[in-house]
N, C-alpha and C positions, 0 to 999 in steps of 0.2 A: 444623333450625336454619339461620338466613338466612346464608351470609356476606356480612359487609360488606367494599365494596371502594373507593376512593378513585374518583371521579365515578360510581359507583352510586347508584340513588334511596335505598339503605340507608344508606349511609356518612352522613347525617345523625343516625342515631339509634344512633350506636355506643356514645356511653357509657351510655347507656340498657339497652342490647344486656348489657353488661359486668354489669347488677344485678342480670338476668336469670336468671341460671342459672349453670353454671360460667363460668369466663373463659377468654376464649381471647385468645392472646399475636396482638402485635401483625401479626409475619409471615404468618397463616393469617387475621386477618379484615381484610385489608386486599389479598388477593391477587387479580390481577387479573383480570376474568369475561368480559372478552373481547380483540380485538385493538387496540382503542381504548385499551385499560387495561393491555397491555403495555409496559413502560419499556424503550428501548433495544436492540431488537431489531426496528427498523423494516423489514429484510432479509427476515427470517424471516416478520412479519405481512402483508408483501406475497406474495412466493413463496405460500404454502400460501393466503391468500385470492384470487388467482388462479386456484390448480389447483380452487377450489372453483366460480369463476365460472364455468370453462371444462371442466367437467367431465373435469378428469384428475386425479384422487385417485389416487396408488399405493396399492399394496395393504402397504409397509413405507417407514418414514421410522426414521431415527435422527437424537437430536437433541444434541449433545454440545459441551462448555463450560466452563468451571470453577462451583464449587461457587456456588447461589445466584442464578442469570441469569437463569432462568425455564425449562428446560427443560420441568420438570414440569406448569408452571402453562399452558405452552403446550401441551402433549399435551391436557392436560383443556379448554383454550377450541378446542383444534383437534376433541377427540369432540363437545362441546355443538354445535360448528358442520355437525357432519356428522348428529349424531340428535335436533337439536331439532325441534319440531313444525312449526315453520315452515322446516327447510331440506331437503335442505341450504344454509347461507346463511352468510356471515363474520358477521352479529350475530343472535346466539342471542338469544333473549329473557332468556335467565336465570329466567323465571319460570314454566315448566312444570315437571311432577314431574322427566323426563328432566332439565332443566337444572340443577335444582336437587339432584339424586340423584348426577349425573356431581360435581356442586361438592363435594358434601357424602363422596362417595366411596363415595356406595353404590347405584351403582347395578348393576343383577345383569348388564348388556349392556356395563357398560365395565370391565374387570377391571385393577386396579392390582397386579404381581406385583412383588416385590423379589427381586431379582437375585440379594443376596446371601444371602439365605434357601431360595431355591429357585434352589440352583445345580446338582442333580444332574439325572443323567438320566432318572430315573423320575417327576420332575415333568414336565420336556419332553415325556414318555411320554404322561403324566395331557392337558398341555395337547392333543397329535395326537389325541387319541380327544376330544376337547370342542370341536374349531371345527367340526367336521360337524354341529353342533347349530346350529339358528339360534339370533337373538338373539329373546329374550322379547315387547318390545313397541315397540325400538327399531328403527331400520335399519339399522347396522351391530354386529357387535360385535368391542369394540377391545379388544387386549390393550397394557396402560404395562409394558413390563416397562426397573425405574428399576436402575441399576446392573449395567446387563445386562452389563458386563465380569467380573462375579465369575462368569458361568456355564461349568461345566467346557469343555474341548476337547470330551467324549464330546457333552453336552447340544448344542453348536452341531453338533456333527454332524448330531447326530437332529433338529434344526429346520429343516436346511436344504432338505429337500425341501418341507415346510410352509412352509415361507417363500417357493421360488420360484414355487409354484402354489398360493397356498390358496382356498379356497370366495370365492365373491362377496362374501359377505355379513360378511367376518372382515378386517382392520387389522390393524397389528402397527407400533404407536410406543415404538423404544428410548430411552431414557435413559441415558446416562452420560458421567464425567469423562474418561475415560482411552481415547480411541479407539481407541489404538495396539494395546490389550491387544485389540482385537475382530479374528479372523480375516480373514482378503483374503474368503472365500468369503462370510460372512455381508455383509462392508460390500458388495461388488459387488450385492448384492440389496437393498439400502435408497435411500434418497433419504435424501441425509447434508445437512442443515443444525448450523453451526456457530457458537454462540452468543457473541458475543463480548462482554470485560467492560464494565458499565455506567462511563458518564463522572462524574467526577467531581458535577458540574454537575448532570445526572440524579437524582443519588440526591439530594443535598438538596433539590430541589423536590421529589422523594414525600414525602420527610420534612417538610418542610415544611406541606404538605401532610395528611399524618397528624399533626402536632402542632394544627393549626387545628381538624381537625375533635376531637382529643380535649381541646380549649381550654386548651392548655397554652400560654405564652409562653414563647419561646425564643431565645437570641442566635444569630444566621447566623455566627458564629465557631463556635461549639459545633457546630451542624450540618455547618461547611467539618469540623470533626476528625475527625469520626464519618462522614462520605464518604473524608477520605482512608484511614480506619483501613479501613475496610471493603474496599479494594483492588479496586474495582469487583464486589463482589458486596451486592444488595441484600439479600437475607435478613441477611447478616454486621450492615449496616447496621441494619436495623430491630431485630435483638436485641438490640442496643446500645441503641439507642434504648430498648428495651424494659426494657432493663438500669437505664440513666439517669432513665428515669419513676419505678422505683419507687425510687432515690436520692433525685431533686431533689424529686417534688411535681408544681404547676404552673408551676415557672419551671425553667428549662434557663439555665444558666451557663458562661462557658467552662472556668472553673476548677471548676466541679465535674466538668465530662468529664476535665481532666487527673489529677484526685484520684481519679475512680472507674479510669481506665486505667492509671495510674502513667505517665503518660507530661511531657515539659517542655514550658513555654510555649516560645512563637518569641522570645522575648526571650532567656531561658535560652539556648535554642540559640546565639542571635545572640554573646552576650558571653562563652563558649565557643570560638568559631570566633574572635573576634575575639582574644582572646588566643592561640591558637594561633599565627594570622598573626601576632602579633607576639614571637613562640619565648617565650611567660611561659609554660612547663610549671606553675608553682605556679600560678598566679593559675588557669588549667582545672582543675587537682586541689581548689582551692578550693572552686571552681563544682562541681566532680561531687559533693563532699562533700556540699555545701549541699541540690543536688537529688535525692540517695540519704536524706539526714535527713527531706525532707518525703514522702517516699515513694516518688520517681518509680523505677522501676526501670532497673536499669544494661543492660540488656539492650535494651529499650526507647530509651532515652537514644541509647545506641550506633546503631541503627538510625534513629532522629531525625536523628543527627547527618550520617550517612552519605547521608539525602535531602539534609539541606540542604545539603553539600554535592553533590549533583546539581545541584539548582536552581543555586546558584553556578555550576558548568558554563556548565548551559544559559543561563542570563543572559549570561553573561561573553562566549559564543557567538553572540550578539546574538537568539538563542531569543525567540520571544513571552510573553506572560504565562498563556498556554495552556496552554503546556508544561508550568509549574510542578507536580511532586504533590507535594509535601509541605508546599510554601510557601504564602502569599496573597500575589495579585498586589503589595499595598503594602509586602510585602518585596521587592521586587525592585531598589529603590535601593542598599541594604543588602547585597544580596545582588551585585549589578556591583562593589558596593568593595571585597567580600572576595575575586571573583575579581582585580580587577585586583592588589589588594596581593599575592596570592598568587603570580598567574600558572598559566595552563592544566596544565602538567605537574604543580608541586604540588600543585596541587588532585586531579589524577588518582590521584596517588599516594597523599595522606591519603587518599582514598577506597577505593583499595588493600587500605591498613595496615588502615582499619575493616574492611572486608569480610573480611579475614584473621581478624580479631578475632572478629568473628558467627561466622566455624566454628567456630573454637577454642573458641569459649563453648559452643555445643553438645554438646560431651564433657567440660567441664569444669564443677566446682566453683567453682572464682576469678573469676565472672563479673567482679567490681569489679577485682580485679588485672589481669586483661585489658582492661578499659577502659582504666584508669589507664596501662598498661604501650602503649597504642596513642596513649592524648594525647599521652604524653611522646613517642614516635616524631614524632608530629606535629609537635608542638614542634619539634623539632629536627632538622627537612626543609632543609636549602639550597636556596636559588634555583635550581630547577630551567627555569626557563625557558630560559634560557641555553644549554642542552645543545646542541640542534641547531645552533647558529653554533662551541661549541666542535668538535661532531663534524667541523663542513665544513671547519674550520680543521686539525684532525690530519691529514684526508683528502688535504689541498691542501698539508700540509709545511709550512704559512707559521707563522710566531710565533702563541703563542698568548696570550692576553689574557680572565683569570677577572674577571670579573664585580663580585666582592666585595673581590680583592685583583690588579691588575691587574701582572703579571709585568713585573717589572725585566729587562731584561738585564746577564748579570754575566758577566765577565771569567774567562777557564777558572783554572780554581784549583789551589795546588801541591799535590797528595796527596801523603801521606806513605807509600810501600809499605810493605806489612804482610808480615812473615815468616811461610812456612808451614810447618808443624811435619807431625808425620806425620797422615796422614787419622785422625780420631775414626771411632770403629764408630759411633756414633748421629749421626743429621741432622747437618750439620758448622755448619749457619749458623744461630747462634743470633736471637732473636725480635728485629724490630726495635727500638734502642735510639734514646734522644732524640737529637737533633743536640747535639753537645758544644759549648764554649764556642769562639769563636777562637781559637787558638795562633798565637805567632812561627813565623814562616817554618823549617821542617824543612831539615837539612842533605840532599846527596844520600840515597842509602839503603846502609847499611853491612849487611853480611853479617848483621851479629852484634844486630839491633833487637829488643826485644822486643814480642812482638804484641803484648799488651795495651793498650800506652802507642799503638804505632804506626797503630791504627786511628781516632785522631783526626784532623781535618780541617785540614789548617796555614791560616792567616790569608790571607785572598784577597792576591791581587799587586795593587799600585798601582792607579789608575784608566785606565792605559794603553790601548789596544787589546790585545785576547788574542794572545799569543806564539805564534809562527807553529808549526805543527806539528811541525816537527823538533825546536824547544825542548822539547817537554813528551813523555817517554818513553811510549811504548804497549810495556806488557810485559805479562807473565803477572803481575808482584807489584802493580802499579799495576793491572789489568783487577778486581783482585782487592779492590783500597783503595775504587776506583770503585764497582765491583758492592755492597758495605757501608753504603757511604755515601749512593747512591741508597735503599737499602731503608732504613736508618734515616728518608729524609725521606717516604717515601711513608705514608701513614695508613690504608690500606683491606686488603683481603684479598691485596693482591698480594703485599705484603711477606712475608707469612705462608709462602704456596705458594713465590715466590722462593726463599726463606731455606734451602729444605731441598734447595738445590743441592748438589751433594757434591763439585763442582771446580768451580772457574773458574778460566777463561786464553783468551788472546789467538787466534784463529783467524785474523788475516789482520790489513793492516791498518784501524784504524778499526772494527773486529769484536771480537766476546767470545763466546763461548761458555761457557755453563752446561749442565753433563753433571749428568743424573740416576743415581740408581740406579735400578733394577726396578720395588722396593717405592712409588719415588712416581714413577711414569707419572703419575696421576692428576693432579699437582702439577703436571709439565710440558705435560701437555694444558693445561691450566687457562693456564698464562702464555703460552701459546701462541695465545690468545686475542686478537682481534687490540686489542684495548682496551686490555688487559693489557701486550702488546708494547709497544706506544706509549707505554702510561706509564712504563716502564722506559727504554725508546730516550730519549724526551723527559728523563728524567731524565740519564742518560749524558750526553745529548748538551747537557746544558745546563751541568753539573759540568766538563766536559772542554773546553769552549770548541769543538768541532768534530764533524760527524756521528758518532754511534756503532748499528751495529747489532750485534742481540742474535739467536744461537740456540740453540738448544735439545735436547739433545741425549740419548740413554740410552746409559748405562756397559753395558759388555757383560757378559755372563754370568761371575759369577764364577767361577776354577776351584773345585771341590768336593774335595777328600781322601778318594778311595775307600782304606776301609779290606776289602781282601780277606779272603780268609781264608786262613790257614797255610799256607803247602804245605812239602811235603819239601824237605830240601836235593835239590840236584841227584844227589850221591853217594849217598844213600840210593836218588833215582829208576834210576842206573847201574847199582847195586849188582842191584836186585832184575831190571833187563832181565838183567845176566850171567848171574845164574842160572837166567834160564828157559833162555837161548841152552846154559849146559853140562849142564841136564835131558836134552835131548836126543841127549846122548854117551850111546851102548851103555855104553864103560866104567864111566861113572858111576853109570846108571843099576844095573849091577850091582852094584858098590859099593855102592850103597843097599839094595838088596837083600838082599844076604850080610852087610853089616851094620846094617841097621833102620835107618838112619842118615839124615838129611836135608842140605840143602844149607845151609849157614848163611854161606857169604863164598866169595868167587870175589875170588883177588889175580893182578892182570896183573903180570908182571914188569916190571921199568922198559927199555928198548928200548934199547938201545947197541949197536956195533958190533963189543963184546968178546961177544955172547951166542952162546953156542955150537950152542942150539937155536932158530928164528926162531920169534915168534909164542906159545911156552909161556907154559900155563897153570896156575897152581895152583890147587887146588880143595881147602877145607877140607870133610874129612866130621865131622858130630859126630854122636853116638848118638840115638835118636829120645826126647824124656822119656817118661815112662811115667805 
C-alpha cells in the first residue's frame, strides 16, 4: 500500500485511496517521503543532506525533540536516502520496493525497534549477534531504535562497544523525547540533532493543504485554533484535524472546533478580561457560568485565559504580531487596551494567580471553584503599576504619595496612653480592630485609666503646624497607644505578625521597641522585613508628627521551676555521718557485740564552758530486731 503524502504524485488520489481498503488516519498518509516534504525542520534536512553529498554519514545519529516534529518520519526519508536504488542521494525516488518497504515499515534491512518494548538487555544481546549479518538486498542496514531513553542502564552498557565500532555496512538512528535520560557515554557516540517545535504558521499551510486535497472547506480561523492547540507539534495537529473531519463533514467551522475542544471564543475571552480590568468579579462569574453551560471546560478556559493574558503582555510591550500564541493578530488593538488599563505588573500578577490555579487544579476536584476563586483574585488586584515609584519613594525617606488616594499630611495627633495591666499568658496584642470614631481631646493620662476606653484615638489638634517635640510625651504608655493604633490602620499581614508582640516601650528617644517571645521568632523575622519595617515606621511616624524608628527584639529565656527530688533533712544526713564516725570506736563496737545491738542515734552534748568532760559523746545502743 502507497502512502500518500502532501506534494506527492499520490496525494491526488487520497480520497480515492480511503475507499480502498482500510482507512488510514490522517497523520500516517500524509507523512512526509522525503526532505522536500519535511515541515519545519530546515536545519536538520540540510545537515544530513550534506553529509550525504559529501560522503560523511556517521555510523550513529540521535534525533530528539518533543512529541510529533518528525523525528521518526526523518529517520525513514534519511534510510530511503541512503538504500534507494539510485543513491545514495537526498531524493529517493519513493518508488522502488526498498523505498517503498522502508515507508511502509517493512522492510527486512531497516529495522524499527521500540525502545520501550525492548528495553532489556537480552534484546541488546539479540541485536550484537545480528549486525555482523549484512543487509539482504539493500546497502546499509539501519537500526530506528524510537524511544530509545526507556532502555535499561545494563542494555546501554552492552551497546556501547557496538555502537563505537560497528561493521561498515550497519546505522544506528535513535529517537527520543527525553535526552537528558540518555547516558554521557552513549550521546558522545551519536551525532545529536535537535528538532525544534513547528510554527504556528507552518502547521496551518500542511493543514491547509491536507483539507484541499481531501475537498473539505475550511475557515483559516478554525485552522489558526487547531495550530495553536497543537503547541507546535504536527501529528497533535492533524489528529485533530482528523478528529474534526469525522465531526464537521465537508466544512470546517470555527465554532465547531471550540464545541468539539470545549475550549471559548476570543470574544468570550475578551469580555472576561475586560471585566476583570474593570474589578466587576460578578459580571466574570457571569461569563464563566455562561461558557461552563455551553460546554467549554473550566480548565481549558483557565489556560485560554492565561495566553491571553500573555499576548496582553507582549502587546503592551510593543511585541510584534508574531509573537502572539494564542491570539490572532486582529486582536491586538484589543489586546494593547487591556494592557494599558491594566498596566504591566497587573497583568503579571493575574497571570501569576492563573498559573497557581492550573496546579492546583491538577490535584484537585473544584476545578470550577478554582477558577472562580482566581477571577475574583483578579478582580480585586490594585494598581500595581505604581509600586516601583512607591518603592524609590520609601528608599529615598521622601513623602509618599498612593496613587488611588494620594496622602494628606496630618498634624501629629494627641493619643490617649493606655494602662498596662499585667502581661496575658497568650499573644498580648489582640487582631487588628477598625479605626474608632473621633473623640474630644483626652485629659493628660491619669494613673487609674481604663484600658479598654483608653485605646481610642483623641480628635486630631487644630489645623496648626504639629507641636514641637517636647509638647507631645514619648514614653513607654504612649509607645504603646502608638504601636495599637498603627496596627489597627494597617490592612495586610503585618498587622497580624506585629500584634503578637508581647511588650512594647520606648528604647531611646524617637525609638520603640517590640520584644518578642521565643515561640514567635517567626513573627519578628517576618516584621523585620525591610517592607514591613517601613510600613510600621511610616505609620509611627506619620501618627506622631515626627520620625519614629522601630525594633525588634526576643525576650530572653524564661526561668523554668525545677522541681528536684526530695532529699533528706540535713539532720538526718548528720545523723547517719555520726554514726559511721562512732562505728569505729573499739568501745562501741563491743558494745555491739556483747549486746547484739546496733547504733540507732549518736547525741552531741550541747558545748558550754560548765562541761566538765570536753567534746563527750553519747551514744544510744538498742537491741538488734530479730
Amino acid at each position: 500500500m502507497a502512502l500518500l503524502t502532501g506534494n506527492h504524485p499520490a496525494d491526488d488520489s487520497a480520497p480515492e485511496a480511503m475507499t480502498t481498503g482500510n482507512y488510514v488516519v490522517v497523520a500516517r498518509r500524509y507523512r512526509p517521503q522525503d526532505f522536500q516534504q519535511l515541515v519545519g525542520q530546515p536545519q536538520v534536512s540540510q545537515a544530513l543532506g550534506t553529509a550525504i553529498h559529501t560522503n560523511r554519514v556517521g555510523h550513529a545519529y540521535l534525533f530528539t525533540g518533543a512529541r510529533g516534529v518528525g523525528k521518526t518520519s526523518t529517520a525513514r526519508i534519511f534510510a530511503k536516502a541512503l538504500n534507494c536504488v539510485r543513491g545514495p542521494t537526498t531524493e529517493p525516488c519513493g518508488e522502488c520496493d526498498i523505498c517503498q518497504g522502508i515507508a511502509a515499515g517493512s522492510d527486512v534491512d531497516v529495522l524499527e525497534i521500540d525502545g520501550a518494548s525492548n528495553r532489556g538487555i537480552d534484546e541488546i544481546r539479540q541485536l550484537r549477534s545480528n549486525v555482523n549479518v549484512r543487509p539482504s538486498r539493500a546497502r546499509y542496514k539501519i537500526y530506528i531504535i524510537d524511544e530509545v531513553h526507556m532502555l535499561t542502564t545494563q542494555a546501554f552498557n552492552a551497546l556501547l562497544k557496538t555502537l563505537e565500532e560497528p561493521p561498515e555496512h550497519v546505522k544506528f538512528i535513535f529517537c527520543t523525547t527525553e535526552a537528558d535520560k540518555i547516558p554521557i557515554t552513549v550521546l558522545s557516540r551519536c551525532q545529536r540533532f535537535d528538532f525544534a517545535p513547528l510554527q504556528a504558521q507552518a502547521i496551518v499551510d500542511r493543514l491547509q493543504h491536507i483539507c484541499n486535497l481531501e475537498g473539505v472547506t475550511v475557515e483559516p480561523q478554525a485552522l489558526q485554533i487547531l495550530a495553536r492547540r497543537a503547541n507546535g507539534s504536527m501529528r497533535d495537529s492533524q489528529s485533530l484535524l482528523e478528529q474534526l473531519l469525522s465531526f464537521s463533514g465537508k466544512q470546517l467551522l470555527a465554532a465547531d472546533v471550540h464545541r468539539l475542544l470545549g475550549t471559548a471564543q476570543s470574544g468570550r475571552l475578551a469580555a472576561i478580561s475586560r471585566a476583570l480590568a474593570d474589578h466587576d468579579a460578578a459580571t466574570a462569574l457571569g461569563l464563566l457560568d455562561e461558557a461552563l453551560r455551553q460546554g467549554v471546560d473550566a480548565g481549558q478556559l483557565a489556560e485560554q485565559l492565561l495566553g491571553y493574558l500573555r499576548d496582553a503582555m507582549a502587546v503592551h510591550l510593543g511585541c510584534s504580531t508574531d509573537l502572539l500564541l494564542s491570539t490572532e493578530a486582529t486582536d491586538a488593538d484589543e489586546l494593547r487596551q487591556l494592557g494599558d488599563q491594566l498596566g504591566l505588573e497587573t497583568v503579571l500578577a493575574a497571570a501569576q494567580v492563573l498559573d497557581q490555579a492550573l496546579v492546583r487544579m491538577k490535584q484537585s476536584t473544584q476545578t470550577r471553584t478554582l477558577v472562580e476563586l482566581a477571577l475574583v483574585r483578579i478582580a480585586n488586584l490594585q494598581q500595581l503599576q505604581s509600586l516601583p515609584a512607591l518603592i524609590a519613594q520609601l528608599q529615598s525617606g521622601g513623602p509618599i504619595s498612593l496613587p488611588t488616594a494620594p496622602a494628606v499630611a496630618r498634624p501629629a495627633q494627641s493619643l490617649a496612653p493606655v494602662a498596662r495591666d499585667s502581661q496575658p499568658s497568650g499573644p498580648p496584642m489582640n487582631q487588628a480592630r477598625p479605626t474608632p470614631a473621633p473623640q474630644p481631646p483626652v485629659p493628660p493620662p491619669q494613673p487609674a485609666v481604663d484600658q479598654k476606653k483608653t485605646t481610642d484615638v483623641a480628635e486630631p489638634l487644630n489645623d496648626e503646624p504639629a507641636a514641637p517635640q517636647d509638647e507631645v510625651p514619648w514614653d513607654d504608655q504612649m509607645a504603646l497607644s502608638a504601636w495599637r493604633q498603627v496596627l489597627s490602620q494597617i490592612q495586610d499581614m503585618t498587622s497580624d505578625y506585629a500584634s503578637r508582640a508581647e511588650s512594647v516601650a520606648t528604647s531611646g528617644p524617637n525609638q520603640l521597641v517590640a520584644r518578642f517571645r521565643k515561640a514567635y521568632t517567626h513573627a519578628k523575622e517576618t516584621c523585620e522585613r525591610p517592607e514591613r519595617r517601613q510600613r510600621l515606621e511610616q505609620g509611627l511616624t506619620e501618627l506622631m508628627g515626627r520620625p519614629i524608628r522601630v525594633e525588634f527584639q526576643l525576650l530572653p529565656d524564661e526561668p523554668q521551676t525545677v522541681v528536684a527530688a526530695p532529699r533528706p533533712p540535713q539532720t538526718a544526713i548528720r545523723r547517719r555521718q555520726r554514726i559511721r564516725e562512732v562505728e569505729r570506736n573499739l568501745l562501741v563496737q563491743q558494745a555491739i557485740v556483747s549486746f547484739e545491738a546496733e547504733i540507732v542515734n549518736v547525741i552531741d552534748p550541747p558545748v558550754s564552758a560548765d562541761d566538765a568532760t570536753e567534746g563527750a559523746t553519747d551514744v544510744v545502743v538498742a537491741p538488734t530486731a530479730e
